[in-house]
FIZA-432688 format. One line per 8 residues: number of its first residue (from 0); their letters; for each residue y, z, x of N, C-alpha, C. Coordinates in steps of 0.001 Angstrom, whole numbers. Each point is the difference from the previous one (the first is absolute). Layout:
<nukes>
NUM = A = Y/Z/X/Y/Z/X/Y/Z/X; ...
</nukes>
This chain:
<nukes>
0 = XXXXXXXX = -1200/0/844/1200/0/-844/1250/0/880; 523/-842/-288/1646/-399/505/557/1237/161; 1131/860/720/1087/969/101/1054/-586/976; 487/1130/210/1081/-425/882/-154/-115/1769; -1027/178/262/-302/-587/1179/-881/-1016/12; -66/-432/-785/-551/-1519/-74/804/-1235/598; 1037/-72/46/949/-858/841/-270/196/1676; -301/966/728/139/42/833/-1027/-362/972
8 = XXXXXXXX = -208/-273/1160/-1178/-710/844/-1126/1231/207; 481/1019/-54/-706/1053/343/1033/1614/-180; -937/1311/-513/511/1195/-112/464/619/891; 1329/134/180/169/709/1747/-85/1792/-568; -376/416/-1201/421/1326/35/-693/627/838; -1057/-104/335/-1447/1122/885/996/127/1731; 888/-1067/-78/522/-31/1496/1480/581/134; 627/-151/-1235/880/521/-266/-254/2195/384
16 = XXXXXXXX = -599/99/-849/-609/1257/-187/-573/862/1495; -446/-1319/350/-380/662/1808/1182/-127/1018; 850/-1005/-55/842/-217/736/1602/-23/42; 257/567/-1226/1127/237/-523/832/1133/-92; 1607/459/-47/313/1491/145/-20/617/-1631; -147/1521/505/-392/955/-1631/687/-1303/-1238; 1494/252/66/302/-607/-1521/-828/-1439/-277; 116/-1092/911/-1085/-811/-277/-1172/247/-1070
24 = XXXXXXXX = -598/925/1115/-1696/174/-448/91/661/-1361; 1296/1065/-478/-231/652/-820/-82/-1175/-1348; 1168/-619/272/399/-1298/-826/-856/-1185/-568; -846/-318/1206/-778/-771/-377/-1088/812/-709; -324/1073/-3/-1209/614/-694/307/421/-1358; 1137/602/-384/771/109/-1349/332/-529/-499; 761/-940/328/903/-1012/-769/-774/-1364/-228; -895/-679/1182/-262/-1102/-20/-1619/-118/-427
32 = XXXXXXXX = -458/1492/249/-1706/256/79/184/1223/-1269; 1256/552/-637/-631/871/-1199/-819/1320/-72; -203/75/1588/-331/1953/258/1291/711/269; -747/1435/-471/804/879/-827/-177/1111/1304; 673/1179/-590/318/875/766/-1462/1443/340; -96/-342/-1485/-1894/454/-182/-1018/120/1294; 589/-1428/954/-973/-259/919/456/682/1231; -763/794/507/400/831/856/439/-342/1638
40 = XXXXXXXX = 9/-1533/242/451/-760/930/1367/-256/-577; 528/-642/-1478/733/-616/-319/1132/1048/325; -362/1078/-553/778/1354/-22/513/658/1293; -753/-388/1236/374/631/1127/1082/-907/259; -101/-1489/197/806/-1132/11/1317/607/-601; -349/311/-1320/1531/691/-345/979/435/703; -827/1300/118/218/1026/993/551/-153/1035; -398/-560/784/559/-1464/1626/1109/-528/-422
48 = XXXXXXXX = -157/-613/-1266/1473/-1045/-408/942/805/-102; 183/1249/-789/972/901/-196/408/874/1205; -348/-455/1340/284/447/869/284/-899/1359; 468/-1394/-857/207/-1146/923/856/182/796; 568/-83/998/676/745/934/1517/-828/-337; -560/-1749/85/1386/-487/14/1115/272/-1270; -844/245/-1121/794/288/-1335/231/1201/-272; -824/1112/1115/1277/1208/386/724/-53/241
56 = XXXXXXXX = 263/-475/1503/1256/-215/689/1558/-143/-1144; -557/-1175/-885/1113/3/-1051/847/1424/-934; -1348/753/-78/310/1330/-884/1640/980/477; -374/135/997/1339/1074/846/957/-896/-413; 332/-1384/177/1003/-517/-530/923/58/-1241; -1005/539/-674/767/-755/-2231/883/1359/741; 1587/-386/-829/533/1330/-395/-124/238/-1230; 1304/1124/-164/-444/1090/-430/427/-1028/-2024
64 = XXXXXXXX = 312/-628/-173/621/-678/-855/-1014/-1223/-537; -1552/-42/469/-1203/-540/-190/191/-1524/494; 746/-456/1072/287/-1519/887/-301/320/817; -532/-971/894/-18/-525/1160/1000/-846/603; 783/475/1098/1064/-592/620/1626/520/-1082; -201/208/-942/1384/-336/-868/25/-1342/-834; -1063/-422/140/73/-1124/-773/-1017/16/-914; -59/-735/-1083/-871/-530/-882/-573/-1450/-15
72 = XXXXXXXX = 553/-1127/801/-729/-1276/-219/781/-372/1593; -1462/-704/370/-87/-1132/1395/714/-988/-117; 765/-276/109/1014/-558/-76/21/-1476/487; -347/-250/1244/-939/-995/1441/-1438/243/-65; -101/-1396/-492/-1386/-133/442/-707/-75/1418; 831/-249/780/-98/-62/1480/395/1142/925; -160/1197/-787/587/1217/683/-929/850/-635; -861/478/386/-1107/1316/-618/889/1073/-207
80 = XXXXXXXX = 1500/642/49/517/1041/107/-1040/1304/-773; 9/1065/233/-327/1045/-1104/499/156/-939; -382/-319/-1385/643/-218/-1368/-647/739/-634; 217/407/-1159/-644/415/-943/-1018/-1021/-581; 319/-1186/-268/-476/-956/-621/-1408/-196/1185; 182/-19/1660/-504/-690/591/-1090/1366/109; 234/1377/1/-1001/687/769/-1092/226/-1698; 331/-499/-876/-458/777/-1134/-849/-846/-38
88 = XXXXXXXX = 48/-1378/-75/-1027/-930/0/-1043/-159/760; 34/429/1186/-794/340/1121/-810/1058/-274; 645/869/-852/-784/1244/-353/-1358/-689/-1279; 640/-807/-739/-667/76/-1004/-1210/-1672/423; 548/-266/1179/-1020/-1109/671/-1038/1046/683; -52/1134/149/-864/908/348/-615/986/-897; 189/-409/-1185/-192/143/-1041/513/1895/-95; 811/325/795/865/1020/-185/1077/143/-1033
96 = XXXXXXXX = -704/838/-1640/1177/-260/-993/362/1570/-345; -181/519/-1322/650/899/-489/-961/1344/463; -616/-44/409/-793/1197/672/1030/540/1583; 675/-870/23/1095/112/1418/913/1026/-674; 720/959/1066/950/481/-979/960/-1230/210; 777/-363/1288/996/-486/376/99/-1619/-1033; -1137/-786/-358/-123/-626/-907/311/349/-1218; -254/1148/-424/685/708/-1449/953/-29/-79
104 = XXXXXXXX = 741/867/1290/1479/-508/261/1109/-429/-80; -688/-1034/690/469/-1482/-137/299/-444/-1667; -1037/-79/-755/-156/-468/-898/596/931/-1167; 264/775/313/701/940/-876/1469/-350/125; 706/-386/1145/1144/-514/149/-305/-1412/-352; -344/-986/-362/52/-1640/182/-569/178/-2210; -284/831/-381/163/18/-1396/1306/253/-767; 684/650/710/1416/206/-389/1224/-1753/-200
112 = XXXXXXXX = -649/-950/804/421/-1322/-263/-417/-836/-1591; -1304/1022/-415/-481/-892/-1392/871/636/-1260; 696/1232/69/971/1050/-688/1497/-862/-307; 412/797/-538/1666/-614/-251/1010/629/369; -278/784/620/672/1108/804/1516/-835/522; 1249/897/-106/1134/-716/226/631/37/1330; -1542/544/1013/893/110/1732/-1495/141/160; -283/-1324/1253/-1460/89/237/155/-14/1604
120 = XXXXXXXX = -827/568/791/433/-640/1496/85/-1270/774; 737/-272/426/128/-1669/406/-812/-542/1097; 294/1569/1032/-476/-168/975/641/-1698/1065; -714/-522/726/119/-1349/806/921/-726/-1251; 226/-124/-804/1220/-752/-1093/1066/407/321; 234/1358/-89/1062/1147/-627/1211/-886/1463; 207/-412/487/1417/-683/313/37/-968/-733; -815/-1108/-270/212/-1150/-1133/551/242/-1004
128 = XXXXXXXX = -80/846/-973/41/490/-870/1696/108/-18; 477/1514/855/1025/629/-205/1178/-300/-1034; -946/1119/-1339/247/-2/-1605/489/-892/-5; -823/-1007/-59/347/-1519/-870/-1444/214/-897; 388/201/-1680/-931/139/-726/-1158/-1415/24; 767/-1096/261/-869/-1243/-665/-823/259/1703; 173/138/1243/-619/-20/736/-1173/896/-20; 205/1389/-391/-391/867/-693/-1390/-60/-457
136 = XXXXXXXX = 377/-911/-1296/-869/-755/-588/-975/-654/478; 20/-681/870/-595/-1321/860/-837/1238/810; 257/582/697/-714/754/949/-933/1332/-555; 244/245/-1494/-836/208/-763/-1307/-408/-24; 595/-1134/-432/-1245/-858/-1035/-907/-425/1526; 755/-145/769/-844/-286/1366/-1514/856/226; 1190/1243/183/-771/1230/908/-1590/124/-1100; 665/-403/-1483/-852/396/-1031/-1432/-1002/393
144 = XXXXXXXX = 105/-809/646/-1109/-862/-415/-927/-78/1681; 755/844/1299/-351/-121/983/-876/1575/-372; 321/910/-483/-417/1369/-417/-1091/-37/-1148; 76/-1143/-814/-694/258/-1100/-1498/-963/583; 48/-1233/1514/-846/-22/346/-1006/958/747; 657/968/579/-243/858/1088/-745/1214/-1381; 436/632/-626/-850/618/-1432/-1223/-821/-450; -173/-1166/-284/-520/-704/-290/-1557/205/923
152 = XXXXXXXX = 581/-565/1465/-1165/-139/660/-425/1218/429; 385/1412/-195/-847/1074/35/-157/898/-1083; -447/-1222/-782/-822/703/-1368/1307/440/-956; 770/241/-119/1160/654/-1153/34/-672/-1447; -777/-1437/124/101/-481/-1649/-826/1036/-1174; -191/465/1179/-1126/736/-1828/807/889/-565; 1340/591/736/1092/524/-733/731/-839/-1259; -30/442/-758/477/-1178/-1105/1360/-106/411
160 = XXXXXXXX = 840/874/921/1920/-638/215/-292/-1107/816; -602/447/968/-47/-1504/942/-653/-1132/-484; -1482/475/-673/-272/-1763/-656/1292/-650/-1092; 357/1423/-433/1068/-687/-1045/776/-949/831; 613/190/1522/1197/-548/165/-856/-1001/623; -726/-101/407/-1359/-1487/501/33/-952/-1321; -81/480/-928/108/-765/-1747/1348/-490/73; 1132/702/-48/1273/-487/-114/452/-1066/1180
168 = XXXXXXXX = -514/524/1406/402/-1258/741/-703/-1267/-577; -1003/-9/-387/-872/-1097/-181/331/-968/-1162; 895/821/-1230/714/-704/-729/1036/-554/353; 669/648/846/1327/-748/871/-116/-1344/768; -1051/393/590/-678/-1217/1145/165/-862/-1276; -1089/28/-669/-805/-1031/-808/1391/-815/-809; 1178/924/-1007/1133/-675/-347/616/-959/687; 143/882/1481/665/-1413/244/-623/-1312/616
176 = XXXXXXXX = -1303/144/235/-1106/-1442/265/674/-814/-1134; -624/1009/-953/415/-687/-1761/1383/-865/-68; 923/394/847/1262/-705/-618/5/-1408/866; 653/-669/-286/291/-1404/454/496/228/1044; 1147/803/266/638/358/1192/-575/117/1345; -1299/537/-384/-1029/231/1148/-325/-1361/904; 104/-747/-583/7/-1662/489/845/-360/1096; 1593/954/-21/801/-537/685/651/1507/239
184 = XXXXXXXX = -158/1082/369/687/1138/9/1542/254/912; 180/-1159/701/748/790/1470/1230/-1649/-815; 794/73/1333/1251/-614/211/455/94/1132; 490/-1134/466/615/-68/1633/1051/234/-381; 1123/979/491/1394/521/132/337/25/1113; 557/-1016/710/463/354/1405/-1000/19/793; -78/373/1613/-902/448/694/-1124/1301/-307; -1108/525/824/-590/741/-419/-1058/-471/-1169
192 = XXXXXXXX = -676/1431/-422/-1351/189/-788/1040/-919/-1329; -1495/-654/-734/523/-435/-1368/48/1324/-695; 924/0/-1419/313/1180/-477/-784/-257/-1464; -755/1127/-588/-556/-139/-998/1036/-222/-981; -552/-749/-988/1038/-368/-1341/283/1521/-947; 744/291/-424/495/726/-1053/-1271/81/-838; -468/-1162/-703/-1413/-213/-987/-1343/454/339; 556/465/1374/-1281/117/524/-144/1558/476
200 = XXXXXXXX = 1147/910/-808/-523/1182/378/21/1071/-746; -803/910/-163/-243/609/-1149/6/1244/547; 1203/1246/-984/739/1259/410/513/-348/1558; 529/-1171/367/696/197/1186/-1155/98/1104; -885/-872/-470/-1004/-101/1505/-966/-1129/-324; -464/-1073/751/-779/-882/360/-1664/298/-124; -614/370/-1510/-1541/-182/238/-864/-1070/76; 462/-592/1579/-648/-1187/445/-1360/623/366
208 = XXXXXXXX = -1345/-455/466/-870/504/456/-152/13/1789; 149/954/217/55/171/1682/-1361/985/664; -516/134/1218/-496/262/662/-763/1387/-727; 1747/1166/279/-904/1432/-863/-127/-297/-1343; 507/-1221/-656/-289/175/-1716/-1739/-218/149; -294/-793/561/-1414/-385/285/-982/1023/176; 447/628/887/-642/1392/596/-354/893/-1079; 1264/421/-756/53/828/-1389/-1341/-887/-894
216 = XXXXXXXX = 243/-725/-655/-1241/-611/-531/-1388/-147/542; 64/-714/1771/-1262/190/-385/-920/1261/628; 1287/1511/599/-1113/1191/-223/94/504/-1189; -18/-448/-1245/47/901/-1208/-983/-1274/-837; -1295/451/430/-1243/-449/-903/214/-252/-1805; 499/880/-78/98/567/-1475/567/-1019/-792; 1042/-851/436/228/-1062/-518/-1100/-1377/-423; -840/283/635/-1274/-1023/-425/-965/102/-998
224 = XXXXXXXX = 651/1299/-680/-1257/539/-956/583/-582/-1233; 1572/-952/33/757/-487/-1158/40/-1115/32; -535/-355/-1053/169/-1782/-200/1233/-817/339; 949/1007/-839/1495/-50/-80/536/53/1654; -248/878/416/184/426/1732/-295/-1106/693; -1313/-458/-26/-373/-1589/1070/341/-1058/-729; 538/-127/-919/367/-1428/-605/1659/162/955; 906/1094/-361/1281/-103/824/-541/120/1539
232 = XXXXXXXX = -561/624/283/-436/-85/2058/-263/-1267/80; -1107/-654/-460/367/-1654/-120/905/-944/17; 1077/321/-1045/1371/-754/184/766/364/862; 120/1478/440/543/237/1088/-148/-941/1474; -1463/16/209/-45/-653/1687/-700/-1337/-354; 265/-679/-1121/-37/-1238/-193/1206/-666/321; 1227/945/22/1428/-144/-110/342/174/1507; -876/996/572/132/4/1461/-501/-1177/908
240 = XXXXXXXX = -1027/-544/-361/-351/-927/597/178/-1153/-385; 1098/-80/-1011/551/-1509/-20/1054/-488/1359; 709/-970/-296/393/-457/751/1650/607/-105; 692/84/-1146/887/311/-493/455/1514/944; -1523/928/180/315/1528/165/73/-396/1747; -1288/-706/734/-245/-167/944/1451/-448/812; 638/-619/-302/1349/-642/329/1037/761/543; 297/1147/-871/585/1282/382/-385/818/1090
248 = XXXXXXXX = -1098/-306/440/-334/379/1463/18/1514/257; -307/415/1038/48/1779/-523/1204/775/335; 1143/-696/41/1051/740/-276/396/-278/-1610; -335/-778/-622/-368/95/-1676/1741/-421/23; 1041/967/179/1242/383/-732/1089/535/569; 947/295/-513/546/1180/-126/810/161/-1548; 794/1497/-25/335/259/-1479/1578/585/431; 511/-1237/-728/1793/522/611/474/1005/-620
256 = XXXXXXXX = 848/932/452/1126/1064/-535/998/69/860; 900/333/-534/1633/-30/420/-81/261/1160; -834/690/627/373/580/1710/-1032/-571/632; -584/-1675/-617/-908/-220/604/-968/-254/278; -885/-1251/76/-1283/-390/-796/-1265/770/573; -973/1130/-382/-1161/421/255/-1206/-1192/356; -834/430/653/-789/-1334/291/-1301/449/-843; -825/-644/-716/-938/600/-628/-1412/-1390/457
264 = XXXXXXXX = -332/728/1182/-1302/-811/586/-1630/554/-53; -280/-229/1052/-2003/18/67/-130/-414/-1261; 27/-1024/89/-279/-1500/-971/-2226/-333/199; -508/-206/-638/-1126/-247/668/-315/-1155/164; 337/-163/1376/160/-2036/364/-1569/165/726; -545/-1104/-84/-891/-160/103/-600/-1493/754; -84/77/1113/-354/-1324/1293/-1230/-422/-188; -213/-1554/482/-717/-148/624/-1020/788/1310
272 = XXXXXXXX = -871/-43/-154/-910/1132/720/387/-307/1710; 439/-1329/416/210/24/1243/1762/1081/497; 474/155/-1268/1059/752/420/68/1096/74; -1309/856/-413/125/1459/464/-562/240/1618; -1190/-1418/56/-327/-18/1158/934/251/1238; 774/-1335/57/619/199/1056/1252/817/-414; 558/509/-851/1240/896/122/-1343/1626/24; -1002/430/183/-398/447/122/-212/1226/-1084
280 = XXXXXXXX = 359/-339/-930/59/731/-1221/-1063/60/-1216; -1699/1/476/-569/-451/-723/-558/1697/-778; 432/1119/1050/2/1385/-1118/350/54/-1083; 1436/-1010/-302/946/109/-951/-625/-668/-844; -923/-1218/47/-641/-438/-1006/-1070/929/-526; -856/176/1262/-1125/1411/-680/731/803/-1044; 909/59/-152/554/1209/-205/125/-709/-1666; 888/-789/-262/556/-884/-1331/-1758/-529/-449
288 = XXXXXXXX = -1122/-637/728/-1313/157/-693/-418/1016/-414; 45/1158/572/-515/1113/-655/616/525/-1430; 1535/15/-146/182/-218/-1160/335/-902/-1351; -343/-964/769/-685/-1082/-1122/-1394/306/-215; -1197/403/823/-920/355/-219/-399/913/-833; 1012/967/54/-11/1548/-947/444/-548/-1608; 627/-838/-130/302/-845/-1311/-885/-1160/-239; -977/-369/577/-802/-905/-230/250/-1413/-46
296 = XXXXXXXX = 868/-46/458/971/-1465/-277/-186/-987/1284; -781/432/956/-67/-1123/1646/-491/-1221/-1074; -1279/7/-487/-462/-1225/-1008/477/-575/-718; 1397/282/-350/702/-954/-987/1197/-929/870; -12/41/1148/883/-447/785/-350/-504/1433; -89/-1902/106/-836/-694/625/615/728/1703; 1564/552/5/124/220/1117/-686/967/352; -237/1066/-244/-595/1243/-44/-1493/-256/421
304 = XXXXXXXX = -762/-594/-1173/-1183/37/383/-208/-872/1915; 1117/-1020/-258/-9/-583/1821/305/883/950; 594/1024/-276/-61/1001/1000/-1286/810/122; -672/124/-818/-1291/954/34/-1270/-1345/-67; 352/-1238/89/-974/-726/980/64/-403/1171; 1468/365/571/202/28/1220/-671/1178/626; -138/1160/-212/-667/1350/264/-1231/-250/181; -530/-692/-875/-1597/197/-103/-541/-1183/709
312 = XXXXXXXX = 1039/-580/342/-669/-1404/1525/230/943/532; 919/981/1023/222/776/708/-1543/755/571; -763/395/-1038/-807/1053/180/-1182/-316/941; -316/782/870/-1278/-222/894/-1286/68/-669; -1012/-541/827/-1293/-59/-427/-306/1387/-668; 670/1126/653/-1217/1430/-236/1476/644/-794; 669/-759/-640/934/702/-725/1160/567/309; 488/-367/926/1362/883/925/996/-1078/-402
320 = XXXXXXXX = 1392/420/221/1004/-545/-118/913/184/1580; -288/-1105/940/871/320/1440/695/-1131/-2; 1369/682/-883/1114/-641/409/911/47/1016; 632/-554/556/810/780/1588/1266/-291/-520; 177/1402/847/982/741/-126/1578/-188/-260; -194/-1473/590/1480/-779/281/517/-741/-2039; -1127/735/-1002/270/-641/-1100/866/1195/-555; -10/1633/359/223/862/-453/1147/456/310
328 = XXXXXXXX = 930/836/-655/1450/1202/494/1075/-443/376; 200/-987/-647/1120/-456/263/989/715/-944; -231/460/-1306/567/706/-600/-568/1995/142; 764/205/725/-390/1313/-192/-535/747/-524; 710/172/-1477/23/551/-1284/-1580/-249/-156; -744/-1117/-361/-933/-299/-530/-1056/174/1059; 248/-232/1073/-817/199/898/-243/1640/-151; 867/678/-482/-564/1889/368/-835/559/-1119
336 = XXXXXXXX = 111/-839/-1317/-585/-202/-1722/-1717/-398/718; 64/-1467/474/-1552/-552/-164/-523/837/1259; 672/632/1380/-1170/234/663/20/1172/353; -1707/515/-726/-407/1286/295/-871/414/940; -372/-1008/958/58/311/1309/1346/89/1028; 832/882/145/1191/-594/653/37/-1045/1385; -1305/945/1074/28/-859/1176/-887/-1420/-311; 622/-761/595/-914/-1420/18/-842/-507/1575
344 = XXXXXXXX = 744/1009/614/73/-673/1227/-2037/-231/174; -933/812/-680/-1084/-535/-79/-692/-707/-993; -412/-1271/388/145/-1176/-1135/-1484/761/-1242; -735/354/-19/-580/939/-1165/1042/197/-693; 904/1505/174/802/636/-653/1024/-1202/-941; 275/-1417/664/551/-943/-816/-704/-580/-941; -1071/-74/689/-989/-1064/-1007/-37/832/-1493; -625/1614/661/48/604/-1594/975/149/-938
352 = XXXXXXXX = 882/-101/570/1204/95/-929/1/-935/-577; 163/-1397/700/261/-1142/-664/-1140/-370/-1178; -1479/633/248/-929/-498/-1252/72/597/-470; 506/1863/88/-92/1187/-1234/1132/-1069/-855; 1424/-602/628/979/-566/-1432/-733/-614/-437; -770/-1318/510/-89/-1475/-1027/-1122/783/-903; -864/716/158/-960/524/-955/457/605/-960; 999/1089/407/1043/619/-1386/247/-1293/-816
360 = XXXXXXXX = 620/-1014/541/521/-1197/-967/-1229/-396/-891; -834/-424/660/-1404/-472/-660/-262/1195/-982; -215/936/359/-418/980/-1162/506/76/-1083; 1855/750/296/669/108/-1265/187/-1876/-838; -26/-1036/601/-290/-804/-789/-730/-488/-646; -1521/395/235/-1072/-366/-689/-317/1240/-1391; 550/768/421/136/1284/-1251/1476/-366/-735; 683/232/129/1510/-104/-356/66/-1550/-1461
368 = XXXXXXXX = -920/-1234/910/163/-1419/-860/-1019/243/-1152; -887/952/288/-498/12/-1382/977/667/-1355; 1151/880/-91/342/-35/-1097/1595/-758/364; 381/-433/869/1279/-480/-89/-195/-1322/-635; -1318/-1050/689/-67/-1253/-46/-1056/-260/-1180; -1216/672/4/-348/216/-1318/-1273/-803/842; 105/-136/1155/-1677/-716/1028/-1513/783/-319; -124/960/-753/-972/798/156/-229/246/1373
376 = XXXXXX = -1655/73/363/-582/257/1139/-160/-899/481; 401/-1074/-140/-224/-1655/871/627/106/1188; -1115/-1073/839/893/266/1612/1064/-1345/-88; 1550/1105/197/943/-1126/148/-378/-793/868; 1144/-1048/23/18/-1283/611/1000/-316/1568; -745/1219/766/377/-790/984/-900/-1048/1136
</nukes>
């Protein structure tokens, strides 16, 4: 019977498992293999993971105000700085979530953005801003959707405030696909970013679909259990992957006010596979498959699935993925997300990394397309 390692030339997990560091091994045995904590190997693994040394190091850092650095969002993709945004994800790529205190934290401050509260912290904004309400605004609705991914991916939807505000972005998104405007959103004014149209923004902000809107959707499962839910996720990145959205490139925008047009980017542009190659950015794709994968959607989109048959020529006889090195880190940011081996300098420690991602992709897509796409258990088509 067909599953989700049926695409591949061969199972690398048995090698993974021998040759791989703790979070790896734990990962591939839970997440990708479905043992539980019951098992008294799985459980020590725990144990090891929650005592990973490098995602200590981070702990002494958060202050006292539940951030990392003073900031809330990575700003550069080409700069790993310590962020809130950047160390939390790392945590929860180690599958380090609310059992953390400093993760509680965190997340106890980054819920206060889904509220209506009339003074929120700005943090990395708070000079942009300086009480200009409509800017205000904008850096709101921002923080809201970089925070409401970061909740998202360590479990917080089952709170009904946060799925609520996962529901409400998702109507926003979806309106404005819906409008005509979406066709043509921006305007050349002078030099600089095109400026989104007036028509095109709703309470004073741009719900175009960008990078963290993506993120927000596809760690919040829960949306797939609604007919209603995947019929709009559908129109959503049907809209993304036209040509119309693609065009806008991933600086997408910006959104003018009197003191000054805001830029509203991480657009999800999307290359030809030889261009992550040589700009060396092919994490950043791992990264955008995996959450298309988590939404089930790689199969409805001929580019997509060409990226994950590019992968699977990739793969060796006995199942490994040895890509070199010169394809990877060019973007920082993403480079510190996909690899949970940090050192590379021994080509194992790369290899596993690189097949623990493409297998995540394969997995959550062969589970995920059965209720998004409606494929049953059939082996897609790559």
């Amino acid at each position: 019977m067909a599953d989700w390692k049926s695409p591949m030339r061969a199972d690398p997990s048995e090698w993974l498992v021998l040759h791989s560091c703790t979070p790896i091994r734990y990962r591939v045995l839970t997440e990708l293999h479905s043992l539980t904590i019951a098992d008294p190997n799985i459980a020590k693994l725990r144990t090891d993971l929650l005592k990973w040394a490098p995602a200590k190091a981070h702990l002494r850092y958060q202050r006292q105000d539940g951030t990392w650095g003073g900031k809330i969002h990575s700003g550069n993709t080409k700069d790993a700085e310590r962020t809130t945004e950047r160390v939390l994800w790392e945590f929860y790529e180690l599958t380090w979530d609310r059992e953390i205190k400093e993760v509680r934290k965190s997340a106890k401050l980054l819920k206060t953005y889904l509220t209506q509260k009339k003074e929120m912290p700005l943090y990395e904004f708070k000079t942009q801003v300086k009480q200009d309400p409509v800017r205000e605004r904008l850096v709101i609705w921002f923080l809201r959707t970089v925070t409401l991914g970061l909740l998202a991916r360590g479990g917080w939807t089952a709170e009904r405030k946060v799925m609520e505000a996962v529901e409400d972005l998702l109507f926003r998104v979806s309106a404005f696909v819906s409008d005509p405007v979406s066709k043509s959103p921006v305007e050349h004014v002078g030099v600089g970013l095109p400026l989104f149209k007036r028509d095109a923004l709703d309470s004073g902000y741009c719900f175009i679909p960008d990078t963290h809107i993506l993120r927000v959707f596809a760690h919040s499962p829960e949306l797939l259990e609604s007919i209603r839910f995947r019929t709009m996720l559908k129109k959503v990145f049907d809209y993304v992957m036209s040509e119309d959205y693609q065009e806008l490139g991933e600086d997408l925008g910006a959104i003018r006010t009197v003191r000054g047009p805001i830029p509203r980017g991480w657009g999800i542009r999307l290359y030809p596979i030889e261009h992550y190659l040589e700009q060396g950015n092919l994490d950043e794709l791992l990264f955008l498959l995996e959450l298309f994968a988590r939404l089930g959607l790689i199969n409805r989109y001929p580019l997509l699935m060409g990226y994950v048959d590019w992968l699977l020529a990739q793969q060796e006889k006995d199942g490994r993925w040895d890509l070199p090195t010169k394809y990877f880190g060019q973007k920082a940011l993403y480079n510190s997300w996909m690899r949970l081996e940090k050192d590379w300098k021994s080509g194992d420690r790369r290899i596993a990394d690189v097949t623990f991602r493409v297998m995540v992709v394969l997995k959550y897509q062969w589970e995920r397309q059965v209720k998004m796409l409606g494929r049953g258990s059939d082996l897609y088509g790559f």
